[in-house]
BAKELO-51261 format. One record per residue (C-alpha): residue in one letter; x, y, z. Coordinates in steps of 0.02 Angstrom, whole numbers, padded with zeros to 5 digits. Example, Ala and Ser with C-alpha at 12.3 -4.5 7.8 and 13.67 -1.06 7.14 Angstrom:
REM BAKELO-51261
+--------+--------+--------+--------+
! residu !     c1 !     c2 !     c3 !
+--------+--------+--------+--------+
!      a !  00615 ! -00225 !  00390 !
!      s !  00684 ! -00053 !  00357 !
+--------+--------+--------+--------+
//
This chain:
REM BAKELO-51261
+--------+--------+--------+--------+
! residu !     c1 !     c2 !     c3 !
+--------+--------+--------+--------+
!      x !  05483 !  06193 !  07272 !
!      x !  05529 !  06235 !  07078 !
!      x !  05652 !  06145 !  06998 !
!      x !  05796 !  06292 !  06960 !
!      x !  05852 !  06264 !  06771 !
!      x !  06032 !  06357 !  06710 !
!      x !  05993 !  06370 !  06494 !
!      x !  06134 !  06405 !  06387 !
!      x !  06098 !  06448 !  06238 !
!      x !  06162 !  06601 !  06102 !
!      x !  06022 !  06581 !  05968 !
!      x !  05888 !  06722 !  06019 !
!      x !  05713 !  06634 !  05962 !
!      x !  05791 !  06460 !  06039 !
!      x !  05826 !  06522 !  06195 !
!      x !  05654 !  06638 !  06206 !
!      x !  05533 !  06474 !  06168 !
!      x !  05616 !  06352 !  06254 !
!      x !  05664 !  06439 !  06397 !
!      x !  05438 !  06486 !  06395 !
!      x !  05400 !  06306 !  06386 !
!      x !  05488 !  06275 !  06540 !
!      x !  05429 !  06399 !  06637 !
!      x !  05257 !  06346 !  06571 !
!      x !  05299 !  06180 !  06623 !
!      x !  05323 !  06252 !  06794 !
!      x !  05535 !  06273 !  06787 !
!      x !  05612 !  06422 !  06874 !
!      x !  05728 !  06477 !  06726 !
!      x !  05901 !  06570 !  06726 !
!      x !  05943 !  06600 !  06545 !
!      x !  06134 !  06645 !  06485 !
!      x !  06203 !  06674 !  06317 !
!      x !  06382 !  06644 !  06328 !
!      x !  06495 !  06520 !  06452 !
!      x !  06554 !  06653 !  06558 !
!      x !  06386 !  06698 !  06621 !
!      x !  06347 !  06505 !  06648 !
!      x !  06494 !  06477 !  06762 !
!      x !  06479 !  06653 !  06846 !
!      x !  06289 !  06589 !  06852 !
!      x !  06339 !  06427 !  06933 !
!      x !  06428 !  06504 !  07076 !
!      x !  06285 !  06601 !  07112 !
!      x !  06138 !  06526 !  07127 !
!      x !  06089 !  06345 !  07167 !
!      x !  06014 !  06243 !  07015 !
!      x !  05949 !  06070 !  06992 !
!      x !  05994 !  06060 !  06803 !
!      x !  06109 !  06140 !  06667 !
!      x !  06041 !  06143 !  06481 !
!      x !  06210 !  06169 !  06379 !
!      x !  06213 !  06210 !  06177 !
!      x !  06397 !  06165 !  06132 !
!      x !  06445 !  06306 !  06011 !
!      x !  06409 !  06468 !  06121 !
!      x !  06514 !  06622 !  06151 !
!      x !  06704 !  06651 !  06255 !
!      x !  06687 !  06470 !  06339 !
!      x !  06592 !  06325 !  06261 !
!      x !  06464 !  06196 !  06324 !
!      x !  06589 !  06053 !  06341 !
!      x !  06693 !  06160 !  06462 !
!      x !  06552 !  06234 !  06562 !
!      x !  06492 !  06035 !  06594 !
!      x !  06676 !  06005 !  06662 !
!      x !  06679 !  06135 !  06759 !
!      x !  06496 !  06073 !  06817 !
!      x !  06572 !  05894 !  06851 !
!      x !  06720 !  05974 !  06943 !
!      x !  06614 !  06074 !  07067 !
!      x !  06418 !  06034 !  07055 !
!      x !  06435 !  05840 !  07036 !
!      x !  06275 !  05787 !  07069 !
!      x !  06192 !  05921 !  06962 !
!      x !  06093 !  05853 !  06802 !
!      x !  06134 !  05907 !  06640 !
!      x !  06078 !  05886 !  06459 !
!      x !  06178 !  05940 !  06313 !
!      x !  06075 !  06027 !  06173 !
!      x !  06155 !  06055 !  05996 !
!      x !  06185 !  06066 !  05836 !
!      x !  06320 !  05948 !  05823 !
!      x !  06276 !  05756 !  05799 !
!      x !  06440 !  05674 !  05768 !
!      x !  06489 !  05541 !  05868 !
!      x !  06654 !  05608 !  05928 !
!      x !  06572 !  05748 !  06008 !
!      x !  06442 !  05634 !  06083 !
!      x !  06579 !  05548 !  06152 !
!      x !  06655 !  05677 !  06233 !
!      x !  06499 !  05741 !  06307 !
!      x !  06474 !  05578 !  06393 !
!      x !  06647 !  05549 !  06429 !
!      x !  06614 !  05699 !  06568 !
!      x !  06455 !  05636 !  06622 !
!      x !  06315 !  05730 !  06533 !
!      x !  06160 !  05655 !  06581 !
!      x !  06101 !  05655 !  06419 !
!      x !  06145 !  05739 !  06224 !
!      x !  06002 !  05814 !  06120 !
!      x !  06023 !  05849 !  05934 !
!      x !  05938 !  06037 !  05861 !
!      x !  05808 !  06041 !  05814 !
!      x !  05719 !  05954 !  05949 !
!      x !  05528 !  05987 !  06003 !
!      x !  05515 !  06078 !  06162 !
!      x !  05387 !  05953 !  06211 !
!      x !  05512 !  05802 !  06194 !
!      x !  05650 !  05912 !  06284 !
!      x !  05526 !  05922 !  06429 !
!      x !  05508 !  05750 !  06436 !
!      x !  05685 !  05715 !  06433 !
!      x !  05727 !  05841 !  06569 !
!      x !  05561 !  05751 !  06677 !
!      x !  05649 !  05571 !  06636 !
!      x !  05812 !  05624 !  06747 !
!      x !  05726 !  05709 !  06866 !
!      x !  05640 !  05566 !  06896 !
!      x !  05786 !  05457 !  06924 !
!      x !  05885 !  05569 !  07031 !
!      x !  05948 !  05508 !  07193 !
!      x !  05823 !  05505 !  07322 !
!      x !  05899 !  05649 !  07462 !
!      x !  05996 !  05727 !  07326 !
!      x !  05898 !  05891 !  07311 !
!      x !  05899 !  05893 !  07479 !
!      x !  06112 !  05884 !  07481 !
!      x !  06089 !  06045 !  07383 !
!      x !  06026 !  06137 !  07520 !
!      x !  06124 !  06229 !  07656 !
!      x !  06285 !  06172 !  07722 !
!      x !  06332 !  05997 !  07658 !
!      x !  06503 !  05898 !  07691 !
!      x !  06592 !  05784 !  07556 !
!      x !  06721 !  05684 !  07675 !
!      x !  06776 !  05593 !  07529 !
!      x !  06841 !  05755 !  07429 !
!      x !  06896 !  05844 !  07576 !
!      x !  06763 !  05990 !  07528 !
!      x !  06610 !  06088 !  07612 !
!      x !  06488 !  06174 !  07514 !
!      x !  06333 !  06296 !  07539 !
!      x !  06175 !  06275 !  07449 !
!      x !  06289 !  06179 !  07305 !
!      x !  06439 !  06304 !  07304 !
!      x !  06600 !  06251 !  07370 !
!      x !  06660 !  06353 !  07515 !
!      x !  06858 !  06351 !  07474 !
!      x !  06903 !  06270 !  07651 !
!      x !  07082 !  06236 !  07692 !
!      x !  07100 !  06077 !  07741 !
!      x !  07144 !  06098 !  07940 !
!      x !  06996 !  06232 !  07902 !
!      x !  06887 !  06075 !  07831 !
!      x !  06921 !  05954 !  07975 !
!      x !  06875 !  06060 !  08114 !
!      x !  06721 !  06090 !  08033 !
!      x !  06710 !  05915 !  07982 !
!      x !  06733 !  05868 !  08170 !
!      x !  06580 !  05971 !  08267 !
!      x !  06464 !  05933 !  08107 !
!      x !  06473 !  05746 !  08138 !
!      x !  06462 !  05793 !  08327 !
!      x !  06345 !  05926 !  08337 !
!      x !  06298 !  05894 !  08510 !
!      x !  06452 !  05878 !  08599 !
!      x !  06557 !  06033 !  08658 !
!      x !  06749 !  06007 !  08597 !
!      x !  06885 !  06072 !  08707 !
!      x !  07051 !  06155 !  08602 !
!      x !  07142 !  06006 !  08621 !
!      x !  07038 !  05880 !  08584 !
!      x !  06996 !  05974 !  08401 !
!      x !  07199 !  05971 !  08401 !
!      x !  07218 !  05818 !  08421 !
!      x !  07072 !  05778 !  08285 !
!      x !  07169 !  05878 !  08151 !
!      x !  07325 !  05855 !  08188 !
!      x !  07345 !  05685 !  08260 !
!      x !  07499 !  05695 !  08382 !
!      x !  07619 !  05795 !  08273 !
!      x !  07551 !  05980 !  08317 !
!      x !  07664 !  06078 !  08432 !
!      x !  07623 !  06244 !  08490 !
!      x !  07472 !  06350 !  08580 !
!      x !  07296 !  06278 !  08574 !
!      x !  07248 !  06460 !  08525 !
!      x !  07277 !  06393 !  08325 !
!      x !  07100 !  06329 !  08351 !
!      x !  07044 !  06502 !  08389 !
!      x !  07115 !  06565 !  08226 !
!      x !  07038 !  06420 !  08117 !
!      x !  06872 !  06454 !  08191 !
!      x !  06883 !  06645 !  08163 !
!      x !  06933 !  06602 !  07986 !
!      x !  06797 !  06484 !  07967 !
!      x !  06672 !  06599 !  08030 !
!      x !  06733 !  06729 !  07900 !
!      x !  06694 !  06584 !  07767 !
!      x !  06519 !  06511 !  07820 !
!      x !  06358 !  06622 !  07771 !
!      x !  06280 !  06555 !  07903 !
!      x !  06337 !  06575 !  08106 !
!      x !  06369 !  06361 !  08115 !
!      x !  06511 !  06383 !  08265 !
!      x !  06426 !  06409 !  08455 !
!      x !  06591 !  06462 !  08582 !
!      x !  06551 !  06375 !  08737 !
!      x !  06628 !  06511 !  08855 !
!      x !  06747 !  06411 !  08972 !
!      x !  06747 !  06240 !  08866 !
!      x !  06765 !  06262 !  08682 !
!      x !  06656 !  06250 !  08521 !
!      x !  06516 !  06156 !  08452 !
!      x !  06419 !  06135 !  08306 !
!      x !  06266 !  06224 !  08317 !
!      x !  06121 !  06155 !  08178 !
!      x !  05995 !  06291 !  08189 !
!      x !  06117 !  06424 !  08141 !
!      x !  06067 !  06620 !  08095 !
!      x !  06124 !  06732 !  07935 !
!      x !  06233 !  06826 !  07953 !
!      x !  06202 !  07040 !  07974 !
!      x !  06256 !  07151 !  07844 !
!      x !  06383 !  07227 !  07988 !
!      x !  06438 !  07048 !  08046 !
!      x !  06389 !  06914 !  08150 !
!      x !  06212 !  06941 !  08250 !
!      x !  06293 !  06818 !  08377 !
!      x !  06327 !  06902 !  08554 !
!      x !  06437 !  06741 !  08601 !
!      x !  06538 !  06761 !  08432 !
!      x !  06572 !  06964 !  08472 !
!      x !  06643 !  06915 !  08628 !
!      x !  06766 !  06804 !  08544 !
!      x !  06797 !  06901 !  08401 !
!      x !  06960 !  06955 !  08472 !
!      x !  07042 !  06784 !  08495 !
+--------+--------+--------+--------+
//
């Protein structure tokens, strides 16, 4: 599979050759001019890296990398610019750019810059990219790299048939998984989380066990343009 590059850049012949010598190099590309269209970008589409220039229209580079580090965490990035003092160095690395090229820089030497952290990525991480992914730690699910804006009752109850996917959970026992012991009221609040969560998921991830309860299906199908394909879902619809 291509690796998916995001390029920032404003300067017209930069962004034209660099942006050819990665595709040459085999790099699906996604150019943008200003920092808008980067984070508007990021939301998306799924990418493996982010090449930043600092100094670039309505939102700079240094933001668009925190607002990287805030919601794509794992993603690579490099910082290429014009601007070689240290303090902005600093700050670059401060939020966890993966590495800070000065202008003008051979597109050869970027290549082999952007093939250095590739090669020292995470082993599975790419793979964390794809499809539904849970980060217990943060309290947040995303979908192929985009955070899914889960509540957090909304979160565990996902949380709980993902870890489980083979085991049917009854109303209660999802309470009691979310709640602890200090819910009071009708079971049917699980019914209203899942409808919610079904709303939220691109993908149909939540199998009603008629009778029983839910469970966590893994081989889940898209989504229709109407709605949900799922017969089982349409009969629930209404709870």
């Amino acid at each position: 599979m291509k690796k998916r590059i995001l390029f920032l850049e404003d300067e017209p012949v930069i962004l034209e050759v660099l942006a050819e010598y990665m595709k040459m190099q085999g790099y699906d590309v996604l150019t943008v001019i200003n920092g808008e269209e980067a984070i508007a970008a990021l939301h998306g589409h799924v990418f493996d890296m982010a090449v930043l220039d600092i100094m670039v229209p309505k939102i700079n580079g240094l933001e668009v990398l925190n607002h990287i580090r805030n919601y794509f965490p794992d993603m690579a990035v490099i910082m290429l610019t014009a601007l070689g003092d240290e303090q902005t160095q600093v700050k670059a690395f401060n939020a966890y750019a993966d590495d800070y090229i000065i202008k003008p820089v051979s597109p050869i030497i970027l290549l082999k810059r952007m093939e250095t952290i590739f090669r020292r990525l995470k082993p599975g991480q790419e793979e964390r990219k794809q499809g539904l992914f849970m980060e217990k730690e943060a309290y947040q699910a995303y979908y192929n790299g985009v955070p899914l804006g889960l509540t957090l009752s909304e979160f565990l109850l996902l949380q709980t048939l993902y870890e489980e996917p083979r085991r049917v959970f009854t109303r209660e026992q999802l309470i009691l998984r979310i709640y602890n012991e200090d819910y009071i009221g009708n079971d049917r609040i699980i019914d209203a989380h899942v409808k919610n969560l079904r709303k939220k998921l691109p993908e149909n991830y939540i199998k009603t066990v008629i009778g029983v309860g839910y469970q966590f299906q893994e081989k889940a199908g898209r989504k229709s343009a109407g709605g949900y394909g799922d017969e089982t879902f349409k009969k629930d619809i209404s709870l």
